[in-house]
C-alpha positions as CSV (number, residue, x, y, z in Angstrom):
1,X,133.4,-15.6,243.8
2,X,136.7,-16.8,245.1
3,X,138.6,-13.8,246.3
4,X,142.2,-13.4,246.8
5,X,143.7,-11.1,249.3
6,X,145.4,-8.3,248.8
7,X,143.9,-8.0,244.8
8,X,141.3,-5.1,244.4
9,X,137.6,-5.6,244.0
10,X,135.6,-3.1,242.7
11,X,133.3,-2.2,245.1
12,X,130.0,0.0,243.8
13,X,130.6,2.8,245.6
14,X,133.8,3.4,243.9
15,X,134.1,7.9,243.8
16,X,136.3,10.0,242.3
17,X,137.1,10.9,245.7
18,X,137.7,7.2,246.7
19,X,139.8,6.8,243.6
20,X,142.0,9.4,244.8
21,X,142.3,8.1,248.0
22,X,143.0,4.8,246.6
23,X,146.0,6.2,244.3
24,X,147.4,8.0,246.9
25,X,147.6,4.9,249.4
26,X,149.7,3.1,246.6
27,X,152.3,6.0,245.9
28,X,150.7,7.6,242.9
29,X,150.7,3.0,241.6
30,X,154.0,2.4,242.7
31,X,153.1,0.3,245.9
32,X,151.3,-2.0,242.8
33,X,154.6,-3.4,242.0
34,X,155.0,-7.4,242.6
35,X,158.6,-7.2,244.3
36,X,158.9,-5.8,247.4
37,X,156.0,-3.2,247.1
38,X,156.8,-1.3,250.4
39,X,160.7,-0.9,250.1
40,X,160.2,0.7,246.4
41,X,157.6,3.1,247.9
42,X,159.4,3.9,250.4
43,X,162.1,5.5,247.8
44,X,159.5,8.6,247.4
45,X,160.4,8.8,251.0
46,X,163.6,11.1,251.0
47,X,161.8,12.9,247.8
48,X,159.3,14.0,250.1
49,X,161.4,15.3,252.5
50,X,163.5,16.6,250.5
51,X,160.6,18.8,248.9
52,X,159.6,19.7,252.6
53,X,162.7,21.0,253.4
54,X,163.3,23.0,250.2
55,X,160.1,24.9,251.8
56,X,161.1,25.5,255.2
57,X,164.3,23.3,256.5
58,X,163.0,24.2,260.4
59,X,162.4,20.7,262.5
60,X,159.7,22.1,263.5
61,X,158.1,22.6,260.0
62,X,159.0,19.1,259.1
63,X,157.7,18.0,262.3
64,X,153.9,19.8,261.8
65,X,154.6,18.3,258.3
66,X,154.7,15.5,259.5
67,X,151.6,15.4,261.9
68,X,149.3,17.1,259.1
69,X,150.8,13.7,256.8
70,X,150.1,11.2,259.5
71,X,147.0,13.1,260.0
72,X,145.8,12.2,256.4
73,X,147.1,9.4,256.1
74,X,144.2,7.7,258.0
75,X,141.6,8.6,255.7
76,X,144.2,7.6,252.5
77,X,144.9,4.5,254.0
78,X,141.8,3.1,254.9
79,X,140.5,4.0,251.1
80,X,143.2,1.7,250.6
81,X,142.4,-1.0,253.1
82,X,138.6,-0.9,251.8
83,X,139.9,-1.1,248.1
84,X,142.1,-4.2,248.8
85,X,139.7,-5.9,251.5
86,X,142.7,-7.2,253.9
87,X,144.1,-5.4,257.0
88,X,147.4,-4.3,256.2
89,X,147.4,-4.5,252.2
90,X,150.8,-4.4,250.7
91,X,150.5,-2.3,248.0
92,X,149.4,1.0,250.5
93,X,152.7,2.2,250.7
94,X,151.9,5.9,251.5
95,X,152.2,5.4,255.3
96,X,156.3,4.3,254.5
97,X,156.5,7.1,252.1
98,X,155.0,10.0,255.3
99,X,156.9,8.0,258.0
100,X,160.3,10.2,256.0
101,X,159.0,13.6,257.6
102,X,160.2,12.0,261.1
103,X,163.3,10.2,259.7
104,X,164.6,13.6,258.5
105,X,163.3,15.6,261.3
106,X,166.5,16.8,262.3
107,X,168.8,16.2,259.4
108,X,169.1,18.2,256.2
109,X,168.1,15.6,253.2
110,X,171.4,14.7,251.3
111,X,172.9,11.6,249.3
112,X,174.7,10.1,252.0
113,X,172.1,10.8,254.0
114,X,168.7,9.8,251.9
115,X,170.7,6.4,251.7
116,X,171.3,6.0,255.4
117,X,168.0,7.4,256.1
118,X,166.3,5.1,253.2
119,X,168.6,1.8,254.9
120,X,167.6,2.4,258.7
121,X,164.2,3.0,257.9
122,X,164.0,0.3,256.0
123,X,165.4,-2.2,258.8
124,X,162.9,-0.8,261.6
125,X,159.8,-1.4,258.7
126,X,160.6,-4.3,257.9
127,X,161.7,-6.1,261.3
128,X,159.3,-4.5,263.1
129,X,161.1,-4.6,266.5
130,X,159.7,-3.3,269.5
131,X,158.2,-0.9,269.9
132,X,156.8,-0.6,265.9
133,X,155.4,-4.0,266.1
134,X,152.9,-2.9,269.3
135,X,151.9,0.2,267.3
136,X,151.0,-2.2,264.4
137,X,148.3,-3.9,266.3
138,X,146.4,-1.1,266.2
139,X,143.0,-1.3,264.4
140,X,142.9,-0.3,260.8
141,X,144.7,2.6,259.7
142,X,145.8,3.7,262.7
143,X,148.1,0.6,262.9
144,X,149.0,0.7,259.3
145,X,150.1,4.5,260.0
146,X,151.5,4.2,263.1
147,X,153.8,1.2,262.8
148,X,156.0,3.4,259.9
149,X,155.6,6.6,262.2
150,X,157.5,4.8,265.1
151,X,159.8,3.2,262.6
152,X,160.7,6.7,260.9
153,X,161.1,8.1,264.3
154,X,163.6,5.8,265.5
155,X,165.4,5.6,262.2
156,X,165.6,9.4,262.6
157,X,166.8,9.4,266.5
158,X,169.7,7.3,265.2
159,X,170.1,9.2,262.0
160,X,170.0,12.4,264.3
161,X,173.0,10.4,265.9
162,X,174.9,10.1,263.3
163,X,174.5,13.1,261.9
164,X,175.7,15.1,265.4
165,X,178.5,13.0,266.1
166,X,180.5,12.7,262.7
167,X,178.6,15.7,261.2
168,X,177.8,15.9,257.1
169,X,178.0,12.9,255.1
């Protein structure tokens, strides 16, 4: 059977559990799309955080919030990883779509700044420069998680930045 990365195989063990799992990791089937898989999941990003904050705008809600995501993320992602049989498969987008607890840690979730927020994240994902690309060595899901943690908590810092100095935007 020729096999091509990144496409599912149906393995026997398929759950419902593993389904789940494997739904999640893709963004409810958003990560499935062909163009740019991880910048449109990422745009559930600032929904989530939005949402968050609507339940408790504390940083230090959105920062447990945050921990309890990354925290299941590992178990989500590597149901993706198994599903899609490749290291890093593009279609889990559900570590960029946690990673937006950190990048709104400290700011309050509005246009201007779900846009900025969205942008800057997006530029530390993608270009993974240091240190988001040393976190993405690490094995499995713990390097697909961690990579977009680090990324969301830099693109936060400087959001934070921003925010502080010019205040609401």
């Amino acid at each position: 059977m020729n096999e091509i990365p990144g496409q599912p195989i149906p393995l026997p063990n398929d759950t419902l559990v593993e389904k789940i799992l494997v739904l999640l990791s893709t963004g409810l089937g958003v990560g499935k799309v062909r163009i740019a898989p991880g910048t449109f999941g990422s745009l559930w990003g600032p929904l989530l955080a939005l949402g968050l904050q609507s339940l408790n705008p504390h940083w230090a809600f959105m920062l447990l919030s945050g921990i309890i995501l990354f925290a299941i993320g590992i178990p989500i992602c590597d149901a993706g990883i198994r599903h899609y049989q490749t290291g890093d498969p593009k279609h889990v987008v559900y570590d960029e779509i946690a990673a937006f607890a950190f990048v709104f840690l400290l700011v309050p979730v509005t246009i201007g700044t779900a846009i900025a927020g969205f942008v800057l994240f997006r530029i530390f994902d993608i270009s993974k420069l240091w240190p988001v690309r040393s976190f993405e060595a690490l094995p499995g899901p713990w390097g697909v998680m961690s990579d977009d943690t680090v990324a969301g908590m830099i693109a936060g810092a400087i959001l934070a930045a921003i925010w502080f100095s010019i205040g609401s935007f």
